[in-house]
C-alpha positions as CSV (number, residue, x, y, z in Angstrom):
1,X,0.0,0.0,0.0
2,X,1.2,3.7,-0.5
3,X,2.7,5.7,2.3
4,X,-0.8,7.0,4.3
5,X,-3.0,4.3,2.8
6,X,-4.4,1.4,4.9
7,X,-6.9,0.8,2.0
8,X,-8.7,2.7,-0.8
9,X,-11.8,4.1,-1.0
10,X,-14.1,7.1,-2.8
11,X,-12.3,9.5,-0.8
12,X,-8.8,7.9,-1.2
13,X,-9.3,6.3,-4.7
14,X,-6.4,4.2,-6.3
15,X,-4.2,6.6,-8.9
16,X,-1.8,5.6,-11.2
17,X,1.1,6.9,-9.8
18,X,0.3,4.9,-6.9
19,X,1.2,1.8,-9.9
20,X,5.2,3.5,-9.8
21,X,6.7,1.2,-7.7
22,X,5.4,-2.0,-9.2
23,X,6.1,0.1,-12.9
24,X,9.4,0.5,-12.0
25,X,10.1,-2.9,-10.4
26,X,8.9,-4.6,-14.0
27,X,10.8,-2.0,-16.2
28,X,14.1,-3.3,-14.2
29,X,12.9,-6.9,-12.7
30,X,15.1,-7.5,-9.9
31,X,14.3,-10.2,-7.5
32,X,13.6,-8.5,-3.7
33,X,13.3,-11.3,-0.4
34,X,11.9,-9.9,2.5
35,X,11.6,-11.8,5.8
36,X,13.5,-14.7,4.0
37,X,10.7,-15.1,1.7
38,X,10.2,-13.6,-2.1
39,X,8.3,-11.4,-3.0
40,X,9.9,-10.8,-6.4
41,X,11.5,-13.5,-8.5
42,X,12.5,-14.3,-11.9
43,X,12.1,-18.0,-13.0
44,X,14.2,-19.4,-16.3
45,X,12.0,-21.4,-18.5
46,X,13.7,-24.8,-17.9
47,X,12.6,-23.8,-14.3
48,X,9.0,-23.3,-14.7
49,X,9.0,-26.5,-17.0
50,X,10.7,-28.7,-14.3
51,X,8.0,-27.0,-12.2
52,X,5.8,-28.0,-14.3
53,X,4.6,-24.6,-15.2
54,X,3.1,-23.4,-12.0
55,X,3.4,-20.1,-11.6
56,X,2.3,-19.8,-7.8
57,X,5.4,-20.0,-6.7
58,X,6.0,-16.8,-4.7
59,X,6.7,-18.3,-1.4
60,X,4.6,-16.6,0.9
61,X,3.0,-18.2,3.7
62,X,-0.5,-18.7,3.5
63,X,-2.8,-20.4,5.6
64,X,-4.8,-23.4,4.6
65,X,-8.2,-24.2,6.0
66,X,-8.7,-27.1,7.8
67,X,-12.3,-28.6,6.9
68,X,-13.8,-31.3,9.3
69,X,-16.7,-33.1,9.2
70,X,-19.8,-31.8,10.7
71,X,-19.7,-33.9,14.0
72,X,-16.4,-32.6,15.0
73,X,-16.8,-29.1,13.5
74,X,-20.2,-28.7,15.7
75,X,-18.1,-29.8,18.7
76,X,-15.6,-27.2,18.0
77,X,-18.2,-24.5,18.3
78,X,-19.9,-26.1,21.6
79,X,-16.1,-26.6,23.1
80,X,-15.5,-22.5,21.8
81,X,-19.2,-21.5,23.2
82,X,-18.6,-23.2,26.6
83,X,-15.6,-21.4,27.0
84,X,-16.3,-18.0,25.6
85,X,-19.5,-18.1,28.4
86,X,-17.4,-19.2,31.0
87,X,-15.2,-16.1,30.2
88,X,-18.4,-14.3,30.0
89,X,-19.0,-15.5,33.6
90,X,-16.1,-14.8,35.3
91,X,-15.8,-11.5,34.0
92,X,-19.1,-10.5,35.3
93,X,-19.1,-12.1,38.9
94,X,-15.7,-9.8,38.9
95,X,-17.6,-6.5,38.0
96,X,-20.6,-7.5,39.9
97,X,-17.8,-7.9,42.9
98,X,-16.2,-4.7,42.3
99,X,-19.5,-2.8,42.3
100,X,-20.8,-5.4,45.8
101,X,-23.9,-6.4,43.0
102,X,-25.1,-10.0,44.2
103,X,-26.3,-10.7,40.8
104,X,-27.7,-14.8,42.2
105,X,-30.0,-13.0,45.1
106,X,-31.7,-10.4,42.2
């Protein structure tokens, strides 16, 4: 993203000169690594053939989604639910403390 952009919009549309970087970058293709991964890099043809032409082969880590079957993903949620209310719980029998509430005798 451009320097003062977190993400465009009507009143910060995308320009062209926003483009320069990436312009620039292809006009003189340099390969760039950062945090040990690529983000730019040039491939020879034998390469891309041995790779069998696949052409996502930037490097970045991405996440993959784990699907499971119903049963288990339904238990997940229960597990996560039972938890996030016994948060929930805890959190207000702390407030009700603070403010000497006795939320069971209301």
């Amino acid at each position: 993203m451009p320097e003062g952009y977190k993400n465009f919009s009507k009143t910060k549309p995308m320009k062209l000169e926003h483009f320069q970087p990436a312009i620039d970058w292809w006009n003189d293709r340099k390969e760039i690594s950062e945090e040990g991964f690529d983000k730019a890099k040039k491939y020879s043809v034998q390469e891309l053939a041995e790779k069998n032409y696949n052409i996502d082969l930037c490097g970045y880590p991405h996440e993959e989604e784990e699907i499971l079957p119903p049963k288990e993903l339904i238990q997940q949620y229960q597990e996560k639910r039972a938890s996030l209310n016994a948060d929930i719980d805890r959190i207000l029998a702390e407030i009700s403390s603070i403010l000497g509430i006795d939320l069971e005798n209301e």
